[in-house]
N, C-alpha and C positions, 0 to 999 in steps of 0.2 A: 754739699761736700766742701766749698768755699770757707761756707760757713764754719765747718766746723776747724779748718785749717786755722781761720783768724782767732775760733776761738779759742782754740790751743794757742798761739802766739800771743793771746793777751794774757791766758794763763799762767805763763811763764814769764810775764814782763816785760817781753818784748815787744816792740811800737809798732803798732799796725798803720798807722797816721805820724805825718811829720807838721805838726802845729805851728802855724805862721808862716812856714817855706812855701804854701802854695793854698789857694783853695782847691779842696777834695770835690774831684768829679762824685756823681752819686753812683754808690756803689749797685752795679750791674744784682740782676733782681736771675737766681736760676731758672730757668724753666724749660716745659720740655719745647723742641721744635713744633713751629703754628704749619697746619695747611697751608697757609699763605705765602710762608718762606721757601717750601720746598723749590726748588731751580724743576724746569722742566728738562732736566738734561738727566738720561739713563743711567742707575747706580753702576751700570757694571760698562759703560761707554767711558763713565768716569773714572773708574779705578784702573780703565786699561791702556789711556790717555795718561793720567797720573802717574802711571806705573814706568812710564819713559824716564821719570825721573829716578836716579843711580843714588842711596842713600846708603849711609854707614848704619850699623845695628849697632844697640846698645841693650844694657837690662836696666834698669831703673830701680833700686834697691834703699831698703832702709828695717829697721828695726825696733818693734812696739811689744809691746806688754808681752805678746803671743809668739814674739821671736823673728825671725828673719822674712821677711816679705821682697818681693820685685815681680818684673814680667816685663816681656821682649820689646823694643821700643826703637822704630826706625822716625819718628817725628820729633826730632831731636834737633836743636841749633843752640848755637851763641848768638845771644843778644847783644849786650853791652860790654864795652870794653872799661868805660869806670861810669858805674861803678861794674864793676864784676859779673855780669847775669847771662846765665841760662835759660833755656827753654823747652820743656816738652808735651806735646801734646796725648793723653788720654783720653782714652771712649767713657762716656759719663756710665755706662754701665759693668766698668769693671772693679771687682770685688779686692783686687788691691789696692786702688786708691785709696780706699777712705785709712786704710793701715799707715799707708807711706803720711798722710794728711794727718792723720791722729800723729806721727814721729814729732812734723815737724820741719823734719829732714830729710835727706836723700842724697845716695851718691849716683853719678851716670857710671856704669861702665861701656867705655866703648870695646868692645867683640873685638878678637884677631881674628886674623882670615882661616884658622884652625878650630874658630870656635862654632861652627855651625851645631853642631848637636847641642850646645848648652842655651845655645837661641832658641833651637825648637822645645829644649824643656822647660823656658821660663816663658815660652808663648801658651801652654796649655794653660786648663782653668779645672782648678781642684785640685791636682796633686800636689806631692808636696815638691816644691820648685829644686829644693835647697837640698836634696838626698842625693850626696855623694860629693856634693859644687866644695872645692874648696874654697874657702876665703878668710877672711880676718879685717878687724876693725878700721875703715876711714880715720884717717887721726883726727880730726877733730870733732865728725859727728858722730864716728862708731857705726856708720853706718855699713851692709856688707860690704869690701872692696872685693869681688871674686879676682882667686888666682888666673894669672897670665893674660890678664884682659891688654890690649893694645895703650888704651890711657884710661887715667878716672878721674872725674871730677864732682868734688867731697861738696854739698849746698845746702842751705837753708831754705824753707819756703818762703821768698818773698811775695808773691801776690798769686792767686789764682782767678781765670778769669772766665766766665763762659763762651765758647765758640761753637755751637751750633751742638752737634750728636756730643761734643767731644770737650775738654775744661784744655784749659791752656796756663801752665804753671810755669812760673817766674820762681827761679831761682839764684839764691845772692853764692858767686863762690867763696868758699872757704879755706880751700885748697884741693894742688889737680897735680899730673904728671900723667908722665908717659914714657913710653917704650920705644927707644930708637929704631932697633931692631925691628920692630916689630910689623905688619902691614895689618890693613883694615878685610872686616868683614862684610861688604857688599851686598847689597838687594835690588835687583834690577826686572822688571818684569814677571814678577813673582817668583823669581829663583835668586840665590845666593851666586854670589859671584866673591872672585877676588883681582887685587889691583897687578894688572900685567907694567911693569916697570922696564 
């Protein structure tokens, strides 16, 4: 899926490699998880442990041949402040990836604390996500920005990287905002929550 990210970016012109700025580490090889890696630690000791941690939701959205794509995404950070980079994490076997990867592109939306049901329909897998969701174009990549979201932040694919079940995508911003008004949509131990001020 990497792969195919970079090879879209070279397709269009854009510099996967910056020549003479640095020598290029060797690019990370996919593959699936070895026996060997696995942690002896319980999958579900892990996610209940993990789950302590209080995360904002987003959807992760963009726009390919076949029309509007995203799905629900609480692994979500800011990276770099210059140059400009995002982050989020995806399961290698989900079937919007390689959509958003073919883009290109991609805008985060971050969830209001009103938007619980539109998280849980961009968390299923096969329907159609986008029936009924208002939205309208990122201004710079077009990509979906959905109505009333809290903030969005409009990105390019800068780098994709393997981290274990799951790829870890670097994104360059291109432009973002946000809603004063507005408060966050919360996931704290497997339920939705919102921020008591």
């Amino acid at each position: 899926m990497a792969a195919t990210a970079v090879r879209y970016l070279r397709s269009v012109g854009a510099g996967t490699d910056s020549p003479g700025a640095y020598a290029a580490t060797p690019r990370p090889r996919l593959r699936a998880v070895g026996q060997d890696e696995r942690a002896g630690v319980d999958r579900r000791e892990f996610r209940r442990v993990l789950g302590h941690f209080a995360s904002g939701v987003t959807v992760v959205t963009a726009h390919d041949e076949d029309g509007p794509a995203g799905f629900a995404c609480q692994s979500f950070a800011s990276l770099s402040l210059d140059p400009p980079l995002v982050v989020f994490m995806v399961g290698r076997t989900s079937t919007t990836w390689p959509r958003i990867a073919r883009a290109g592109v991609f805008c985060v939306n971050v969830l209001a604390d009103d938007q619980e049901a539109l998280c849980r329909g961009f968390a299923v897998s096969g329907a159609d996500k986008f029936a009924g969701v208002g939205y309208g174009p990122a201004p710079v990549t077009g990509s979906p920005l959905l109505d009333g979201v809290a903030a969005w932040i409009d990105c390019t694919v800068q780098a994709v990287h393997t981290g274990g079940d799951h790829l870890i995508v670097v994104g360059r911003v291109e432009a973002l905002d946000a809603r004063d008004d507005a408060a966050p949509l919360l996931f704290h131990r497997g339920r939705f929550g919102r921020l008591d001020v």
